[in-house]
Biopython code that builds the backbone (N, CA, C, O; Angstrom):
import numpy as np
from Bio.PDB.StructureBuilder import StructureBuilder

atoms = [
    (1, "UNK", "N", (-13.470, -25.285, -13.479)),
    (1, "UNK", "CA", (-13.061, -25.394, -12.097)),
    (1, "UNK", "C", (-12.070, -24.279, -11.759)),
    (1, "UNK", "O", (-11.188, -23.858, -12.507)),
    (2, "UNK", "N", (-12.382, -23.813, -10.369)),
    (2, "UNK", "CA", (-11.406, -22.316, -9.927)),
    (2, "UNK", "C", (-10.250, -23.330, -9.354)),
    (2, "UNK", "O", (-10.330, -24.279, -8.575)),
    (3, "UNK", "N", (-9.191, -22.773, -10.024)),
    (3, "UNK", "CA", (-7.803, -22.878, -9.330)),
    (3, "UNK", "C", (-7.550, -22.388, -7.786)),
    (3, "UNK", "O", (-7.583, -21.202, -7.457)),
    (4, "UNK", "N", (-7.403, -23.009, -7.272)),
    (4, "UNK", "CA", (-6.911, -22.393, -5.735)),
    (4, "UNK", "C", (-5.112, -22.567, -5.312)),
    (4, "UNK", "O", (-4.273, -23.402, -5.650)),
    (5, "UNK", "N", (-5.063, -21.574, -4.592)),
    (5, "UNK", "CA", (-3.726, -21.453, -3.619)),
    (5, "UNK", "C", (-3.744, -21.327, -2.614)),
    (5, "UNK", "O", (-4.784, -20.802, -2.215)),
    (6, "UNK", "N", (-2.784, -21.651, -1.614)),
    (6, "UNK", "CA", (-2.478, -21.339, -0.390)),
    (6, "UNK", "C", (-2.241, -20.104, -0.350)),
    (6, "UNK", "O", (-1.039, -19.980, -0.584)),
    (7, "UNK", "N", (-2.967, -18.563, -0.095)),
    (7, "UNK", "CA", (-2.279, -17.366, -0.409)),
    (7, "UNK", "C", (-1.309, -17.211, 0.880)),
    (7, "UNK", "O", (-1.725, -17.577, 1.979)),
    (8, "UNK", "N", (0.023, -16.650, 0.729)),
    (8, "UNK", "CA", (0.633, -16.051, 1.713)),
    (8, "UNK", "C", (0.276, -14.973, 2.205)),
    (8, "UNK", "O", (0.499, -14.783, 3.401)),
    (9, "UNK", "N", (-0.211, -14.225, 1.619)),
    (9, "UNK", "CA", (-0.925, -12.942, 2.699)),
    (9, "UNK", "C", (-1.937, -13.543, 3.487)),
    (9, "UNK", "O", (-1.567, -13.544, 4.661)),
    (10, "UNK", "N", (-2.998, -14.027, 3.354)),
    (10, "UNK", "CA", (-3.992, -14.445, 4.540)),
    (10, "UNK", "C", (-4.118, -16.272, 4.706)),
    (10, "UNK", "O", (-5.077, -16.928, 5.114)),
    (11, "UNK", "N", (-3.033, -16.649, 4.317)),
    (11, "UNK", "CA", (-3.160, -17.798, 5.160)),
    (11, "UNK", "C", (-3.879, -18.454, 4.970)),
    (11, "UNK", "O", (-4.576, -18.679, 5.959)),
    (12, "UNK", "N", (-4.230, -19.137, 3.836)),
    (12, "UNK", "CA", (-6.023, -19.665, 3.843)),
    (12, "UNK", "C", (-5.707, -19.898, 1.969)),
    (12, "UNK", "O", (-5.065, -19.339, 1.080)),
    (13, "UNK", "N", (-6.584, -21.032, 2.125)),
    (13, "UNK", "CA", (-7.201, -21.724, 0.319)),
    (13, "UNK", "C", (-7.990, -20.688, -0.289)),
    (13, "UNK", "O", (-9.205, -20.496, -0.235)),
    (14, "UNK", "N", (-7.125, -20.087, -0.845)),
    (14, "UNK", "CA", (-8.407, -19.090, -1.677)),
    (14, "UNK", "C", (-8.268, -19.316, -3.355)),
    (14, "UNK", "O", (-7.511, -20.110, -3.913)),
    (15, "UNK", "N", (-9.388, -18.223, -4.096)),
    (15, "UNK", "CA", (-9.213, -18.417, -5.007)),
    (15, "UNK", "C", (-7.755, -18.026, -5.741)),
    (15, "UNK", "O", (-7.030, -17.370, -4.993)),
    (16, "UNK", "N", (-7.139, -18.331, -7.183)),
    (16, "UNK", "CA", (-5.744, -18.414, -7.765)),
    (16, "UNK", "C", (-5.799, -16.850, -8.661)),
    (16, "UNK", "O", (-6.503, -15.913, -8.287)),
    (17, "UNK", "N", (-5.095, -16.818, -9.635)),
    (17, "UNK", "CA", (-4.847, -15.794, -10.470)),
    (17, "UNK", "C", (-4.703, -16.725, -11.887)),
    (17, "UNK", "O", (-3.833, -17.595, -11.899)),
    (18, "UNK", "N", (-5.472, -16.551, -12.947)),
    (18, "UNK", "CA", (-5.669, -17.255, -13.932)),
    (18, "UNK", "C", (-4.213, -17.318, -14.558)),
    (18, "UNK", "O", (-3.999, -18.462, -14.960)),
    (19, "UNK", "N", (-3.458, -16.717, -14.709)),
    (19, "UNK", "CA", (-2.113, -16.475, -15.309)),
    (19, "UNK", "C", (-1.011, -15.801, -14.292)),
    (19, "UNK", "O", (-1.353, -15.218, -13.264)),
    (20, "UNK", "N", (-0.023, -15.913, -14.595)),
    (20, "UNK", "CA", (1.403, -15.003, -13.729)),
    (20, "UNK", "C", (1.451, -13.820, -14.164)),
    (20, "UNK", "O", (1.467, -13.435, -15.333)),
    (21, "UNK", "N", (1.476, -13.186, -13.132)),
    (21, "UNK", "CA", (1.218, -11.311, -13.387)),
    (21, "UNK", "C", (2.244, -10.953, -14.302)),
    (21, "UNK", "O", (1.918, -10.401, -15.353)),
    (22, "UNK", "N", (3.732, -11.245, -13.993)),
    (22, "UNK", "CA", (4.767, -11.155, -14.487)),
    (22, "UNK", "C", (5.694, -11.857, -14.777)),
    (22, "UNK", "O", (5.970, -12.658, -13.884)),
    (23, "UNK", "N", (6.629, -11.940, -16.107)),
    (23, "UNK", "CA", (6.855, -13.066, -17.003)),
    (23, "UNK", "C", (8.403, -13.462, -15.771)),
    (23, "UNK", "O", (8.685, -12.511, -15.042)),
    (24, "UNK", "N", (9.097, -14.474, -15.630)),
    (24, "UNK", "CA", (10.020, -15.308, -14.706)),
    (24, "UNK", "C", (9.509, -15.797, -13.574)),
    (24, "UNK", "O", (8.379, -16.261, -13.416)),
    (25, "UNK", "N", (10.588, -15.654, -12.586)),
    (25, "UNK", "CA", (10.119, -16.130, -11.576)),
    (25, "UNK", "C", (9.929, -15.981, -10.253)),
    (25, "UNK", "O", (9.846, -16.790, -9.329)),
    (26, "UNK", "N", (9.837, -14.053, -10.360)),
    (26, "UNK", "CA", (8.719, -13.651, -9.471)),
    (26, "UNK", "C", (7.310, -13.485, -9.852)),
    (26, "UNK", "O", (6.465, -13.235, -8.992)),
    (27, "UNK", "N", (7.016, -13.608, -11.074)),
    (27, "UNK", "CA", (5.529, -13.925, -11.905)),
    (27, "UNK", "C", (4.884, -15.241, -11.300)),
    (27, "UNK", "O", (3.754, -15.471, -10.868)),
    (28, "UNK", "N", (6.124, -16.088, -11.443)),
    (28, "UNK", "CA", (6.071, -17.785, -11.029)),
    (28, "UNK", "C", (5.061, -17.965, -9.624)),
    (28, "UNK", "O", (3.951, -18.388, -9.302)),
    (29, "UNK", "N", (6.558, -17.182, -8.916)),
    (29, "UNK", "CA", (5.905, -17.346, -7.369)),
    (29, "UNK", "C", (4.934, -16.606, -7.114)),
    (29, "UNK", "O", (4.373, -17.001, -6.092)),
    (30, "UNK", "N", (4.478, -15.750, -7.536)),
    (30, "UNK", "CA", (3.343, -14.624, -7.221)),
    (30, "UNK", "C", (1.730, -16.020, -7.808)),
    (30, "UNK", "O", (0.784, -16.182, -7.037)),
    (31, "UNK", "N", (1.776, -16.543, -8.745)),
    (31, "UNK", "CA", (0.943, -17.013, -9.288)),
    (31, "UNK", "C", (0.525, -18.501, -8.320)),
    (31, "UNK", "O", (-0.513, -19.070, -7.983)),
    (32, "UNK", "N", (1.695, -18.660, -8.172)),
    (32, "UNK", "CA", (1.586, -19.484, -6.913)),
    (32, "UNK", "C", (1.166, -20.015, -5.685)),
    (32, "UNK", "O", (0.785, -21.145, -5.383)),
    (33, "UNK", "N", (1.334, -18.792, -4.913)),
    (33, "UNK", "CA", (1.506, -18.446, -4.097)),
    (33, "UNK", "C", (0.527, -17.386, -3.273)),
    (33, "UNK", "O", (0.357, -17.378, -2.054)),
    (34, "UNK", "N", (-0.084, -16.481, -4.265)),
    (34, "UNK", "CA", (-0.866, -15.148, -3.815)),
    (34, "UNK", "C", (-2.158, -15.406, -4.427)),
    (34, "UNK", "O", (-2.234, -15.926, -5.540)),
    (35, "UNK", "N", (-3.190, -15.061, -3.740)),
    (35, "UNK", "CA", (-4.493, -15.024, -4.166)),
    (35, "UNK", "C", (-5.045, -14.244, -5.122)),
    (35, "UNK", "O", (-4.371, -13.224, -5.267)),
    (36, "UNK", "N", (-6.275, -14.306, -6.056)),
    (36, "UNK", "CA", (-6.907, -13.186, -6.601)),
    (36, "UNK", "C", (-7.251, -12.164, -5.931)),
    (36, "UNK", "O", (-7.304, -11.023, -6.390)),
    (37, "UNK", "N", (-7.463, -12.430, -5.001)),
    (37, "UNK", "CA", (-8.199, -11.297, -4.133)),
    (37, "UNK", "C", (-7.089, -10.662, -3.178)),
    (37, "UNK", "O", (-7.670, -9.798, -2.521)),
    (38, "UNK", "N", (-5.954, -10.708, -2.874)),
    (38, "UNK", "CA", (-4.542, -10.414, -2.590)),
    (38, "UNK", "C", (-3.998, -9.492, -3.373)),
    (38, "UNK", "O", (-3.600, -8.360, -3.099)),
    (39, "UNK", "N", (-4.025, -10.301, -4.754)),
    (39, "UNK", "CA", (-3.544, -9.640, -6.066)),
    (39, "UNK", "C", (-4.392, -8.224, -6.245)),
    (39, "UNK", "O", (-3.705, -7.220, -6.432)),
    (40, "UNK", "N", (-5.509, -8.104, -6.213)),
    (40, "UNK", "CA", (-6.054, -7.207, -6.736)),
    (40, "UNK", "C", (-6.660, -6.288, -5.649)),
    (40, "UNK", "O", (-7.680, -5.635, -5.873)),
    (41, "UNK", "N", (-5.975, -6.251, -4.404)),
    (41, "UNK", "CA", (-5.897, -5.332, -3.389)),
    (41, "UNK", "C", (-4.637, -4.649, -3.402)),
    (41, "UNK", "O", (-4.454, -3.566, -2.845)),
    (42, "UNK", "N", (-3.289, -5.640, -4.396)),
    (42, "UNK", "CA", (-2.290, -4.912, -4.334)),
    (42, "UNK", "C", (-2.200, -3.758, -5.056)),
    (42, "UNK", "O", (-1.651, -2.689, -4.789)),
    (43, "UNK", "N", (-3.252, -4.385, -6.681)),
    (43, "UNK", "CA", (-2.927, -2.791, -7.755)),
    (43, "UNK", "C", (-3.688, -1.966, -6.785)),
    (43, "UNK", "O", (-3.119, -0.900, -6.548)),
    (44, "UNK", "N", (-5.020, -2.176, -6.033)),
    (44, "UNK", "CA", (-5.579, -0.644, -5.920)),
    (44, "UNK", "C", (-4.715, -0.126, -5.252)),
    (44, "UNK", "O", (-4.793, 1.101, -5.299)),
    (45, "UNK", "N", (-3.547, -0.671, -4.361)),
    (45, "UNK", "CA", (-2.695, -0.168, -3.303)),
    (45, "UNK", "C", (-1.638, 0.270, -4.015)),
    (45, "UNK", "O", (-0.942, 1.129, -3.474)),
    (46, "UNK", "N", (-1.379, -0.059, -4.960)),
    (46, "UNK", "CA", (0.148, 0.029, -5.373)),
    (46, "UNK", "C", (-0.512, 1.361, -6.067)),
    (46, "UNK", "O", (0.142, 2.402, -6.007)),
    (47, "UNK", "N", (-1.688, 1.363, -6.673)),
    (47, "UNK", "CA", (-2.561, 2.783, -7.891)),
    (47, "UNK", "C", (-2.448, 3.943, -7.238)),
    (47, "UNK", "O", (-2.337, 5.045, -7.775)),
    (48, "UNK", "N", (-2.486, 3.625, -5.577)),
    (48, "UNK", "CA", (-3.009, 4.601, -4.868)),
    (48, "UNK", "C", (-1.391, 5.459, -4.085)),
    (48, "UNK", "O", (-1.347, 6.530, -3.481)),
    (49, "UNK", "N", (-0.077, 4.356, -4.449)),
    (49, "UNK", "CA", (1.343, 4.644, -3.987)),
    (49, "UNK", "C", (1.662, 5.593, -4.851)),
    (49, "UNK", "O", (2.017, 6.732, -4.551)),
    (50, "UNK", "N", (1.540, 5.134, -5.976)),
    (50, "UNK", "CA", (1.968, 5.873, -7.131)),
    (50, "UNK", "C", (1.493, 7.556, -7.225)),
    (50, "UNK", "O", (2.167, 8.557, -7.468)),
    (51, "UNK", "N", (-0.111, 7.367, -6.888)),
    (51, "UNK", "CA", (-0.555, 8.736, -6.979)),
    (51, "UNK", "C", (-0.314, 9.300, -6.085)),
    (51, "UNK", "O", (0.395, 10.232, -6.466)),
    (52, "UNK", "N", (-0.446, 9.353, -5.072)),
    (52, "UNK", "CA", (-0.246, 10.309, -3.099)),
    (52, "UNK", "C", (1.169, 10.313, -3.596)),
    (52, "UNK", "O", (1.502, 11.491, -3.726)),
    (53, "UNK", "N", (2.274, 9.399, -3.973)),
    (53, "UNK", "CA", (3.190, 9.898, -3.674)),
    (53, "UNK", "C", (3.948, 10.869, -4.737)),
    (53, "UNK", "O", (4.698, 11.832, -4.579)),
    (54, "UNK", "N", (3.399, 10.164, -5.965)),
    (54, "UNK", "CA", (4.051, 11.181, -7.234)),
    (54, "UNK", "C", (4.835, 10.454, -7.748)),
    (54, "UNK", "O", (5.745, 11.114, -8.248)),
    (55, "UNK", "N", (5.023, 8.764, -7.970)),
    (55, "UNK", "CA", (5.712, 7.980, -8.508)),
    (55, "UNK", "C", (5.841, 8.212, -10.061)),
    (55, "UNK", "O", (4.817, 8.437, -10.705)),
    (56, "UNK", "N", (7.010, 8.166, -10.651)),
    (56, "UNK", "CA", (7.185, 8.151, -11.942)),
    (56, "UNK", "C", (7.658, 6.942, -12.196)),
    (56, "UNK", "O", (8.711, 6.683, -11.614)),
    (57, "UNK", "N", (7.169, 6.029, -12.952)),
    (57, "UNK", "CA", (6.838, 5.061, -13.233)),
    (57, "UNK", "C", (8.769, 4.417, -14.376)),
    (57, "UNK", "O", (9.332, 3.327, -14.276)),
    (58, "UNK", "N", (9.163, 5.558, -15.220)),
    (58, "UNK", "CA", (9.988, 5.751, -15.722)),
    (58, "UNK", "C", (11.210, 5.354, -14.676)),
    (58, "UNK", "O", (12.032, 4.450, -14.819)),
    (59, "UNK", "N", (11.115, 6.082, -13.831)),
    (59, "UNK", "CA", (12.350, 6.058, -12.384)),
    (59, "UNK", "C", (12.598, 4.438, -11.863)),
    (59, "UNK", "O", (11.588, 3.736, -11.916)),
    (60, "UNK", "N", (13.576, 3.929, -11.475)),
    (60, "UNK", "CA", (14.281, 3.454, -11.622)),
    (60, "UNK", "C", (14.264, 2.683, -10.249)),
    (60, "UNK", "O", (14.163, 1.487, -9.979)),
    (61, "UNK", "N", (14.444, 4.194, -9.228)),
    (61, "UNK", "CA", (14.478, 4.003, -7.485)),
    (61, "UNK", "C", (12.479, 3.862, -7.353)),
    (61, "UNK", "O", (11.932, 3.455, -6.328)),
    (62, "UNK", "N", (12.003, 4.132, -8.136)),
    (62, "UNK", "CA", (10.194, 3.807, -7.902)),
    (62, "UNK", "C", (10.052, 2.731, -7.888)),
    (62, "UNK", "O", (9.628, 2.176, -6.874)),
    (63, "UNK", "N", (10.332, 2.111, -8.916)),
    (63, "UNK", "CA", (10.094, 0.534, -9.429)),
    (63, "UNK", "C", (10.545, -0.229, -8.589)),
    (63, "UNK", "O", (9.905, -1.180, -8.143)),
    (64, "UNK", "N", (11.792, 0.092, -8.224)),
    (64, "UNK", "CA", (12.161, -0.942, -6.811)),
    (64, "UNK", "C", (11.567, -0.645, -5.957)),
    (64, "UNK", "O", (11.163, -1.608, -5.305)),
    (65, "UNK", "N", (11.193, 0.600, -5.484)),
    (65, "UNK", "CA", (10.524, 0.938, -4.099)),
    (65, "UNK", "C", (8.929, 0.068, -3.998)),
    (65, "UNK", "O", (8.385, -0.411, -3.003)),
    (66, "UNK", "N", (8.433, 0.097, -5.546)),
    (66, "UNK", "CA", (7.137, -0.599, -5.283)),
    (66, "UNK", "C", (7.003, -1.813, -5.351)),
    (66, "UNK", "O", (5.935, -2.341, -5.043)),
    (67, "UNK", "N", (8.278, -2.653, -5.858)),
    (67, "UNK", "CA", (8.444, -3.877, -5.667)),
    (67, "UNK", "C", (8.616, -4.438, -4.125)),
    (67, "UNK", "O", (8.094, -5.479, -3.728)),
    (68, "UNK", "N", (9.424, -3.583, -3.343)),
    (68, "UNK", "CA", (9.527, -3.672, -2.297)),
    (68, "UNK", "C", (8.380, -3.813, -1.250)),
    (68, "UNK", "O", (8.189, -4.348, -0.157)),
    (69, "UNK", "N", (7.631, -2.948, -2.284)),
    (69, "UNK", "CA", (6.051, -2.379, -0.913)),
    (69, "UNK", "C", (5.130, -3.789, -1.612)),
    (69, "UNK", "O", (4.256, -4.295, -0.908)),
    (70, "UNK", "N", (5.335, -4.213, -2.668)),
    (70, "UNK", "CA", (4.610, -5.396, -3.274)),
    (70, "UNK", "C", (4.680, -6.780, -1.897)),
    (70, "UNK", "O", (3.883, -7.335, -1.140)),
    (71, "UNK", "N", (6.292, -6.836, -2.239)),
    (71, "UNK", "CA", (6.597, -8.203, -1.814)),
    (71, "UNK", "C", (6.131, -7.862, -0.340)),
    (71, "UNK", "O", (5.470, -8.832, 0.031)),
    (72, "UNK", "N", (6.177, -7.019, 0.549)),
    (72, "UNK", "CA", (5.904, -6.405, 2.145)),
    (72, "UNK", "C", (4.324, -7.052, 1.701)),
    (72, "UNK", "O", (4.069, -8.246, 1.862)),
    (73, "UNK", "N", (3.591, -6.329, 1.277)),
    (73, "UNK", "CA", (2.010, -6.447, 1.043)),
    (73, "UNK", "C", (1.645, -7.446, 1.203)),
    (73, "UNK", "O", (0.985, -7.810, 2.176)),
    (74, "UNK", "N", (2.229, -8.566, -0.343)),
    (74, "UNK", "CA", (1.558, -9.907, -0.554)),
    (74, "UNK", "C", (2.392, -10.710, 0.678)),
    (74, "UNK", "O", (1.561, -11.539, 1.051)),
    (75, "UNK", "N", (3.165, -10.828, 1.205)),
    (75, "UNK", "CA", (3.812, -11.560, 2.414)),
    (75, "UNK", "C", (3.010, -11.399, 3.870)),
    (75, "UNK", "O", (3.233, -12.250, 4.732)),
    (76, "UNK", "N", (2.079, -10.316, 4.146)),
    (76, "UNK", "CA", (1.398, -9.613, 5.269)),
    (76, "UNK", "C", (2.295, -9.431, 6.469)),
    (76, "UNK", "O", (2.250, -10.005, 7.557)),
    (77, "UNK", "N", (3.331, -8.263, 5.913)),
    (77, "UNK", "CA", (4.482, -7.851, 6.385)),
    (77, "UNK", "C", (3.826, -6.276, 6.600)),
    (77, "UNK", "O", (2.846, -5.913, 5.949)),
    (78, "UNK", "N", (4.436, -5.485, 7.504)),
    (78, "UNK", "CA", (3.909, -3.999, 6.918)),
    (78, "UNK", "C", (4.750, -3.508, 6.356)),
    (78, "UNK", "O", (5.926, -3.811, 6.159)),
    (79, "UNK", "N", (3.751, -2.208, 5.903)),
    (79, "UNK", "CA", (4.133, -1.808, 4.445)),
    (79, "UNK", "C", (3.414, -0.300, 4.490)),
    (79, "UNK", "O", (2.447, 0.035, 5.173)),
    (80, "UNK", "N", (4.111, 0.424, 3.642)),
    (80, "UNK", "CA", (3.396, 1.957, 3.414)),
    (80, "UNK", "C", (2.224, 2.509, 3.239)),
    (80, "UNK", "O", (1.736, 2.348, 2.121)),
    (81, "UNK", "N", (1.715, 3.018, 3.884)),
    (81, "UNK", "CA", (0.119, 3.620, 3.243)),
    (81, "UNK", "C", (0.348, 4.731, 2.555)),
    (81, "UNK", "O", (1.082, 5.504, 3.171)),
    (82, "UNK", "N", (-0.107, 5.228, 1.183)),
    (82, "UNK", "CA", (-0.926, 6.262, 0.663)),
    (82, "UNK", "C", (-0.948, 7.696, 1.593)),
    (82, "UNK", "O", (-2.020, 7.910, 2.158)),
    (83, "UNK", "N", (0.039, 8.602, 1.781)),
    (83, "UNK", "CA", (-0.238, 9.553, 2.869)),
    (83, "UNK", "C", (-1.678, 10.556, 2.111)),
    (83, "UNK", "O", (-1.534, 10.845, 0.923)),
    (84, "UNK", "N", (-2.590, 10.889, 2.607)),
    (84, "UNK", "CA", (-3.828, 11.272, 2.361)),
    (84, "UNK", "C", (-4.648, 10.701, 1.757)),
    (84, "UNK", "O", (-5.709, 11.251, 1.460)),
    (85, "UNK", "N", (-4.417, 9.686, 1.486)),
    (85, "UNK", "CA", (-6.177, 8.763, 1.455)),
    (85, "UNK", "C", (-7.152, 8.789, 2.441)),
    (85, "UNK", "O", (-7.074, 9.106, 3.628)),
    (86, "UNK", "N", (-8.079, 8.407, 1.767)),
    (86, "UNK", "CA", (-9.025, 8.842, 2.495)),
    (86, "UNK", "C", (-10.654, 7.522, 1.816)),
    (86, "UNK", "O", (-11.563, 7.702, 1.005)),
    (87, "UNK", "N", (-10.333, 6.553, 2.530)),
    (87, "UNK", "CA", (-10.953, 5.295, 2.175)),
    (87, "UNK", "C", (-13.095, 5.606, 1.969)),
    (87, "UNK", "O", (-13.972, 5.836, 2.801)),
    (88, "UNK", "N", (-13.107, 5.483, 0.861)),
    (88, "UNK", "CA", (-14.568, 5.740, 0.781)),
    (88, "UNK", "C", (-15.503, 5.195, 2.327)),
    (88, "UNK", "O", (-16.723, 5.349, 2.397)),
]
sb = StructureBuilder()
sb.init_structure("model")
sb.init_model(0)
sb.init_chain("A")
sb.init_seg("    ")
for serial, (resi, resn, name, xyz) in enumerate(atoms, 1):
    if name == "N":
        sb.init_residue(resn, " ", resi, " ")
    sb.init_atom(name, np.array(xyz, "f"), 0.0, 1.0, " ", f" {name:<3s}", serial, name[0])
structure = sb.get_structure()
C-alpha cells in the first residue's frame, strides 16, 4: 500500500516519500508533509540552481541559500529560477 500525504506545495492527497530525505527534523517534516512528486521536482530544481548558478556545494552561504530556495519551493512560495534554462 502507497503511503499518502497532504503535500504542502499542491494542496492535495498525493503520493508520500518512502523514507525522510534528511536525518532530524526537517527530514521529519519534509517526509510528512511533501509529496513524491514535490520532492523530486525539487532535486531537478535544486540540480539545475546549483549548475546556472555555480554553487559550490562545500560553501557554507550555498547550503543555506538552497535550503532557503527548498523550503520557498516545497511551501509554493516563490522562489528562484535557474537564469538560462531552457526547459526541453
Amino acid at each position: 500500500m502507497t503511503r499518502t500525504v497532504h503535500c504542502r506545495k499542491y494542496d492535495q492527497e498525493l503520493e508520500g516519500l518512502e523514507k525522510a530525505p534528511y536525518p532530524g527534523p526537517k527530514g521529519q517534516d519534509i517526509y510528512d508533509n511533501v509529496s513524491k512528486q514535490a520532492w523530486e521536482e525539487w532535486q531537478a530544481h535544486q540540480t539545475r540552481l546549483i549548475n546556472e548558478k555555480h554553487l559550490t556545494m562545500t560553501d557554507p552561504a550555498a547550503r543555506k541559500y538552497l535550503m532557503e530556495q527548498m523550503d520557498r519551493f516545497l511551501s509554493g512560495q516563490d522562489y528562484d529560477q535557474a537564469e538560462g534554462y531552457v526547459p526541453e
